[in-house]
C-alpha positions, 0 to 999 in steps of 0.5 A, a space after each residue: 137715351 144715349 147716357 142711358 146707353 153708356 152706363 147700360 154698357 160700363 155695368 155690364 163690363 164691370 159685371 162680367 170683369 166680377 163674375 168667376 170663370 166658374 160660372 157666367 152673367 146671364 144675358 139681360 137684352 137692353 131691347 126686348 119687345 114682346 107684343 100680342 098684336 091686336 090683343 086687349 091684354 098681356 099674353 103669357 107664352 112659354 114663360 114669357 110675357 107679351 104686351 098689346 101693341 096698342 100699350 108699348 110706349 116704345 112702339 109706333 104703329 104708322 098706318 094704323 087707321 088701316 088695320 082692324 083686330 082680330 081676336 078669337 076664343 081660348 079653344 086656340 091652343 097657343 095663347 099667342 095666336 088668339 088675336 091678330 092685327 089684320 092690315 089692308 094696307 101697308 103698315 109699319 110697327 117702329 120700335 125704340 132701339 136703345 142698343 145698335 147691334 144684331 136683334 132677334 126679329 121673331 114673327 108668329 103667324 096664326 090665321 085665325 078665324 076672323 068676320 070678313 077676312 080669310 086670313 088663310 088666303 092673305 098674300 103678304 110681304 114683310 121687310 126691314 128699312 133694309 131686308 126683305 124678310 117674307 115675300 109673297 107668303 100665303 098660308 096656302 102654300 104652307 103645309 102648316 097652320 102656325 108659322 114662326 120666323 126668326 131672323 138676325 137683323 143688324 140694326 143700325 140707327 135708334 130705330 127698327 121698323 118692320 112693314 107689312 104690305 099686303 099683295 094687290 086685293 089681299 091683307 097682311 096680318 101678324 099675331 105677335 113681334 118679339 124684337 130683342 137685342 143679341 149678345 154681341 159675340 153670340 154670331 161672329 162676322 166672319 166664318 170659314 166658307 167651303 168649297 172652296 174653302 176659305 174666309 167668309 167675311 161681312 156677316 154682321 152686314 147681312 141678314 140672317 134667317 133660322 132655319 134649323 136649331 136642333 138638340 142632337 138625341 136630346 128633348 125639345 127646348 122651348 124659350 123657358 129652357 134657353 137664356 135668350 128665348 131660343 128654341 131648339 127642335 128634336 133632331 131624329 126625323 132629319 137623320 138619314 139612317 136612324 139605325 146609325 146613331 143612338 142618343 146619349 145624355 149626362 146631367 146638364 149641371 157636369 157642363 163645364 161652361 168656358 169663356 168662348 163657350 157660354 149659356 148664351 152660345 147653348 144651354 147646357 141641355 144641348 151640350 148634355 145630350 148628343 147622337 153618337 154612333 160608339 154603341 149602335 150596331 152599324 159602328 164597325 162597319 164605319 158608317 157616317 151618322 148623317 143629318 139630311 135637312 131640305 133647304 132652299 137651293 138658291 141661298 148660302 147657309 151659316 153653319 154652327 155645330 156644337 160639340 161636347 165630350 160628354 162619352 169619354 173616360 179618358 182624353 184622346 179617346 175620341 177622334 173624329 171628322 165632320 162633314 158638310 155635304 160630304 165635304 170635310 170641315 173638320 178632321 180629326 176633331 179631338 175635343 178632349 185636346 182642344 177643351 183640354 178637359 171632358 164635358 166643355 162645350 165647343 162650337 164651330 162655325 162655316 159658311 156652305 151653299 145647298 148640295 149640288 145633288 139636291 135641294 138639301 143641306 147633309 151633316 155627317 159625322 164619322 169616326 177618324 181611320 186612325 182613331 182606336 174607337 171608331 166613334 162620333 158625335 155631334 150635340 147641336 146644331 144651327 143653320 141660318 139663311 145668309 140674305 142674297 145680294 138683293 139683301 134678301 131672305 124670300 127672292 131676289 126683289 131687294 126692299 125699294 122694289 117691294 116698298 112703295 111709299 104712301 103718296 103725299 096729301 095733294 089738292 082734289 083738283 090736282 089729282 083730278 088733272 092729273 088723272 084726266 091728263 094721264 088718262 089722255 096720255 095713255 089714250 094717245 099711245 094705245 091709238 098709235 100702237 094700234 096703227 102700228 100693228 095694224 101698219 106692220 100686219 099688212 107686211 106679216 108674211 102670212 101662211 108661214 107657219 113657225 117651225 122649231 130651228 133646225 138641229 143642224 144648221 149656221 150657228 151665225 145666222 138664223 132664218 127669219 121666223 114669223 108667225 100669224 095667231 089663229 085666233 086673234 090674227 095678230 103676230 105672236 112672235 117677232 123676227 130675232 134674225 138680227 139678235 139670234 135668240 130664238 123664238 120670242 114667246 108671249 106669256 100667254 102662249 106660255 100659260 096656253 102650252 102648259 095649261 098654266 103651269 099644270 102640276 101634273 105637266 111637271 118634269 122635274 125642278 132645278 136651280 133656275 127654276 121648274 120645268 115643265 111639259 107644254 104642247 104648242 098649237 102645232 102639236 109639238 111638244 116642248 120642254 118649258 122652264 119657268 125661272 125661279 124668280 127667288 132664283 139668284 141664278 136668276 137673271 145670269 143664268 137666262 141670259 148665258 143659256 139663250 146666248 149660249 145655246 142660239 149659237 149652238 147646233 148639234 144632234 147631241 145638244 138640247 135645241 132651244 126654241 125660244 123664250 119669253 121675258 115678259 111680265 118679269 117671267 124668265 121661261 126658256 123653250 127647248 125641245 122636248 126630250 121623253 126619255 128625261 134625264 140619263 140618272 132617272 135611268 141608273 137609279 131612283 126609279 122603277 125604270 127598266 135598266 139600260 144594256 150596256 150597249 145602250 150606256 155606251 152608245 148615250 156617253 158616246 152621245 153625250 160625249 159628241 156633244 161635249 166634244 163639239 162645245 170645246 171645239 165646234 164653235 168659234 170660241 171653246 165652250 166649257 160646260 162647267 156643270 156636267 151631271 147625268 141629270 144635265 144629259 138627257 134622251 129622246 124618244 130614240 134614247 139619243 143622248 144630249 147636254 142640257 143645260 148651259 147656265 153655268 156655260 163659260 167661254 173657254 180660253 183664247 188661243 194664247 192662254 190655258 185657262 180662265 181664272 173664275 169663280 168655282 161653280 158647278 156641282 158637288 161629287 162632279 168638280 174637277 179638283 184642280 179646277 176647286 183648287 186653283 179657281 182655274 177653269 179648262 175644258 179638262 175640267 169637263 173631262 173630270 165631270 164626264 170620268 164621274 158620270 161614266 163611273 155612275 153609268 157603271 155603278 148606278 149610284 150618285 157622285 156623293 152619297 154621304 150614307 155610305 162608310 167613308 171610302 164610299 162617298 165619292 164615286 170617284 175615289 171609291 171606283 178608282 181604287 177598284 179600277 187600279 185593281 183590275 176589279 172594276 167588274 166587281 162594284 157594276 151594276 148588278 144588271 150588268 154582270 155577265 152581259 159585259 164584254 170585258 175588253 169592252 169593259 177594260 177599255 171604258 174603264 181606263 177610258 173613265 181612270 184617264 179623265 179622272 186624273 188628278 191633274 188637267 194636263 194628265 186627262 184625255 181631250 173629248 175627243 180621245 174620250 170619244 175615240 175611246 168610247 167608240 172603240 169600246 162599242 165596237 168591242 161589245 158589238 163584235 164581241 160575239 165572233 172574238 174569244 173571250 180573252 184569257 187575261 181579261 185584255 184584249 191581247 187575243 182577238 182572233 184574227 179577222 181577215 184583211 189585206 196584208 200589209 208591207 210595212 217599210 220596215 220588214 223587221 216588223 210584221 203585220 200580215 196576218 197569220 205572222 206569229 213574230 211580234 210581242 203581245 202588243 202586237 198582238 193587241 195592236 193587231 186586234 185594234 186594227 180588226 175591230 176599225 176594219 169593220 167600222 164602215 157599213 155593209 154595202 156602202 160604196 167607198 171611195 177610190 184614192 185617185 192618186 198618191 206619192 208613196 204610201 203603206 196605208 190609205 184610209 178610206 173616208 165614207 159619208 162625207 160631213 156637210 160640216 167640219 164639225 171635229 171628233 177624234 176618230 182618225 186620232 185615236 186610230 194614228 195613235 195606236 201602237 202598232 206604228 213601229 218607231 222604226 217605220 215611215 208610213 203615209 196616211 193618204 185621206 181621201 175627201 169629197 171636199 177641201 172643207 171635209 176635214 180639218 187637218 193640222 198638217 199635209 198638204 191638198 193635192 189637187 185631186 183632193 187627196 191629202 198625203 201625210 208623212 206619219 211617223 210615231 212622233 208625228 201622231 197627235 191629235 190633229 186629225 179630226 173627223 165629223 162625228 158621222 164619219 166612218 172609216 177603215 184602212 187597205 194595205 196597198 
């Protein structure tokens, strides 16, 4: 076998060495099974000839005494799917390999009609010696009535086997196997990866599964039309916009075949035909062609794009860029330069995961800026699913969990013992648990309902929560005093909350998993997400969200209630939250729009918040996953931060970052942090600037239909910002309803947090401050003039006691006409934060002070020394005179009021601070329910 082998291999060299650059041996694969299983017969399918399973020599059926055949008449239109091999228990097929190397695994599945079997309802797994290929599938939950699967298995021995287990009280089946060797440059071992980008290695030791295998603007190819039996769809019900590409075609015989670039890497008919934009009305308006292919969330896609100049006259006439979710691969692609001729094929090949918007894969091609015919193409395409690290194509269940082996031969009477043994065994436990439950029910407190945690409250500790089942008596949940994690669920409470899992309860899918509404016994409404168990976020991601958010308590962030890990189901319980998330309200729905009243007080939400996960805690938080689908709102339209699974503790004291792997979502990640894989709470703040621009402009972050300066929110709203236009690209509802200093202020406000670099963007905390200020600038937009500069330099004066600075070459009092326009804005500032304490409410009297300009007076004292930056952002306007020394006097009920950096406690509970301008830092911070003002003393 292995001399056989050898000499396979030297002809095949000797072959190639003879064979002119002018044309190319066709491959001939040393290992091709065809087989018809269950067929008495040779099936012939596209031009190709299927053999029984029960006459391939070079086949092994183990198991076969549990199979039965099922075959039906011709009025099958697929001579492949009129028999089946119907396994009711696990069954190998083994093949002979006489070439190690990768191999096509080709399974087709029909279910057909068959005496005593419902093929449809079978529920069945498939796996290699070493990959899992198909889990769990059931033509029930397939909207399709034949199924074909291709996989790239790098087989490594002289033999393949292909098991097939059926689920408990279900069968498996197949209809037919093709096993056939690939050539051995066709798929390479290492590709370049994006985002971030850079070398993906180790390829030909995973497992990959085709997904797409498209013919751009050409007809379907089928296993006759290509040297290794591939078939290649139509592309035009993937393209976004159908009216962006027309599809031209040359003869296939002007392809110009290349040593890199063989029949065996495409057959000419892909490279003759392609979607191109040069004719298509919508050229000049330089717009992207774009393919939108769903795929599974949870795996990392192999990426191939076939290109060929088949519409030029001339070299250098075409030059232009390629997109992987709106992330450029290639730029400035000029084929004619690298082919150094028209009409030679090229490929390239990269390594992506998903869209962080969707569950989907876009490919776009646009024509380069600096390129004299604005023009693209694209001739092919292929998408493969790369096996996750439990070395899998369907979950995350590696083989060893889903192959049981057959239990050995053993004497009767050993069973038998056995059986009576272990029966006895489990009879033994069952009694002592009963008397343990029994033991524990007489200390259950009882009458003491469950109730929800508290949104406020020691993130420390946790009272000891119990609770007593009314309809079975027995406890349905445990203290977690000790562990801190919430509310331990049973799976039936979960299934009874969700009338299991109702479809129609459905609030929408992520990730992790599908989220869904639930109503405990109590009545209370609750958000249940249900992991994903083909999820490799999967079991990370439950752990970071329970731990993360058992530690947090805040109005503005998502409550978790409990959770459940039982069966091997992940489901995680928060509060219910009715209004969903923030984007359902900008765009994709028939929801009424928000005022801008409304967007601005959920970001100043949202940014609490945020605020509060960098600097409530013991330990900063850096979110990392910052989306307006990660901020929901409540019946109230209050806003809150959902979803910690990517969370990740900030940096400790003494460093300035966190060195990790980039996560997060595409058209939201911070630049600096993509770059560099060094994570800060600055990296939050960039995702927070993208979600202000989408509250703005109603749009997505990415959207890769859009001419190419539009992509990116964040690059296309910033050039209107720096113009001053911001007004120009808001949503339409908006337009006349804003005021526009409001409107300045959140504009520079988003132009801050999307500074290019970490250290140039604001803390939350001055998001925050700002944010608020461009509320009280909308709120009390109806007593000011509209400025005439489109600033906030001519706020009408609002009355205030006067001010004697120490510095009399600087006036404050009102009614003083000295002073720049700055001062005059400054002035404004302090207007609008003199009206920031309620109507009415008492304030309280400074009992004491050394010497002071100013005192500011502190209302509604916190019960937390929760921090956000409202005395900050105040000390930080401009209208403190370098040349003055003011004294800020605080007046606080509490030494644990506030937080401050500097100033000592007297002893009346008053807080002298010597202000200067080079003393006013962020230092001061307030809880966020704080209200304050000043009085010129």
């Amino acid at each position: 076998m292995k001399l056989l082998r050898c000499v396979s291999l030297v002809l095949a060299v000797i072959l190639s060495v003879f064979m002119g650059h002018g044309s190319w041996a066709l491959f001939t694969p040393v290992d091709n099974f065809l087989i018809a299983c269950g067929s008495s017969q040779n099936v012939t399918f596209f031009g190709q000839t299927y053999v029984p399973d029960s006459v391939q020599s070079s086949l092994a059926l183990k198991g076969l005494g549990n199979s039965v055949v099922a075959t039906s008449n011709s009025s099958i239109p697929l001579p492949i799917c009129r028999s089946a091999r119907i396994f009711s228990s696990t069954t190998s097929y083994k093949f002979d390999v006489e070439h190690e190397g990768r191999h096509w695994v080709r399974l087709h599945f029909y279910p057909l009609p068959s005496a005593g079997h419902n093929l449809t309802s079978a529920t069945f797994t498939v796996v290699t010696e070493n990959f899992v290929l198909l889990n769990n599938f059931t033509f029930k939950n397939y909207n399709g009535s034949y199924l074909f699967k291709e996989f790239a298995i790098n087989v490594t021995s002289d033999n393949l086997a292909l098991t097939f287990i059926p689920s408990n009280n279900s069968i498996a089946f197949v209809n037919a196997i093709e096993v056939v060797s690939i050539p051995d440059q066709l798929l390479p071992d290492q590709a370049l990866a994006l985002s971030p980008s850079a070398p993906f290695s180790g390829l030909s030791g995973l497992a990959l599964e085709t997904v797409y295998r498209l013919n751009m603007g050409g007809p379907l190819l089928t296993a006759q039309n290509d040297t290794l039996g591939r078939t290649w769809a139509k592309d035009e019900k993937y393209l976004h916009v159908n009216s962006s590409a027309v599809n031209v075609s040359v003869s296939p015989a002007t392809i110009k075949y290349t040593a890199s670039a063989t029949s065996d890497t495409a057959p000419n008919w892909v490279y003759a035909t392609a979607q191109t934009m040069g004719d298509s009305n919508v050229a000049n308006l330089n717009f992207n062609i774009t393919w939108v292919l769903p795929v599974d969330p949870n795996f990392t896609y192999f990426i191939r794009v076939h290109f060929c100049d088949i519409v030029s006259i001339s070299l250098n006439s075409l030059v232009f860029n390629v997109y992987i979710n709106a992330n450029i691969a290639l730029g400035s692609l000029d084929l004619s330069t690298l082919a150094g001729s028209l009409d030679v094929p090229y490929y390239r090949d990269f390594v992506s995961n998903s869209s962080g918007e969707s569950d989907t894969l876009t490919i776009s091609v646009g024509p380069d800026p600096n390129a004299d015919v604005p023009n693209a193409i694209l001739n092919g395409l292929e998408i493969m699913k790369i096996s996750n690290e439990a070395r899998s194509l369907d979950g995350i269940s590696p083989v060893e969990t889903l192959l049981v082996l057959p239990p050995k031969k053993r004497r009767t009477g050993i069973i038998v013992g056995s059986v009576v043994g272990a029966s006895a065994a489990l009879l033994l436990i069952a009694l002592c648990y009963c008397c343990l439950v029994v033991r524990r029910s007489k200390t259950t407190h009882q009458g003491h309902p469950w109730l929800p945690l508290p949104l406020y409250g020691n993130s420390l500790t946790m009272t000891k929560m119990s609770t007593t089942s009314q309809k079975s008596g027995t406890a349905s949940c445990i203290s977690l005093a000790s562990c801190n994690l919430g509310r331990l669920f049973g799976f039936q409470e979960i299934m009874e909350a969700t009338n299991k899992f109702d479809e129609s309860l459905l609030l929408g899918v992520g990730g992790f998993g599908r989220v869904y509404k639930g109503t405990l016994e109590d009545g209370t409404n609750v958000a249940v997400k249900r992991g994903n168990p083909r999820s490799e976020q999967g079991l990370a991601e439950f752990r970071t969200e329970i731990e993360m958010l058992s530690k947090l308590r805040h109005r503005h962030l998502v409550s978790l209630i409990g959770y459940c890990d039982e069966r091997s189901e992940m489901v995680l319980v928060y509060e219910y939250m009715a209004n969903g998330p923030l984007r359902s309200h900008l765009y994709g729905t028939d929801l009424p729009p928000l005022s801008w009243k409304q967007r601005l007080e959920i970001c100043i939400g949202a940014a609490r918040g945020l605020h509060y996960l960098h600097t409530g805690a013991a330990q900063s938080i850096i979110h990392r996953d910052v989306k307006t689908t990660n901020i929901l709102l409540d019946e109230n339209f209050v806003a809150k931060v959902a979803d910690f699974g990517l969370s990740k503790a900030g940096p400790a004291i003494d460093q300035t970052h966190v060195s990790t792997a980039v996560k997060g979502s595409f058209g939201y990640l911070d630049p600096e942090y993509f770059r560099r894989q060094q994570l800060t709470e600055k990296s939050d703040v960039y995702s927070f600037g993208v979600v202000l621009m989408e509250v703005l402009c109603t749009r997505p972050a990415l959207n890769p239909v859009l001419p190419r300066e539009q992509v990116n929110i964040a690059e296309w709203a910033m050039t209107w910002q720096k113009k001053g236009m911001l007004d120009q690209i808001m949503d339409s509802n908006l337009v006349g309803k804003v005021n526009s200093a409001s409107l300045k202020k959140f504009g520079e406000t988003a132009e801050k947090c999307l500074a290019e670099h970490g250290v140039d963007r604001p803390s939350m905390g001055d998001v925050l401050w700002n944010l608020e200020y461009a509320l009280q600038l909308e709120e009390t937009s109806s007593a000011l003039m509209e400025p005439e500069d489109n600033s906030t330099n001519h706020i009408p004066d609002i009355p205030l006691t006067p001010l004697e600075p120490f510095d009399n070459s600087v006036s404050m009092i009102e009614g003083v006409n000295s002073g720049t326009d700055d001062d005059a804005e400054d002035a404004a500032t302090s207007a609008v934060f003199s009206q920031l304490t309620p109507d009415g409410e008492k304030l309280q009297e400074a009992q004491s002070a050394e010497r002071s300009d100013v005192i500011l007076y502190l209302s509604s004292p916190p019960t937390t020394g929760i921090a956000t930056p409202g005395l900050a952002g105040f000390l930080k306007s401009s209208w403190w005179s370098t040349s003055s020394s003011h004294v800020i006097v605080l007046v606080a009920s509490t030494e644990t009021d506030l937080s401050l950096r500097y100033g000592p406690w007297t002893k009346e509970k008053v807080i002298v601070v010597p202000c200067k301008k080079k003393m006013l830092h962020s230092h001061f911070v307030f809880s966020d329910d704080f209200h304050f003002l000043f009085k010129c003393v």
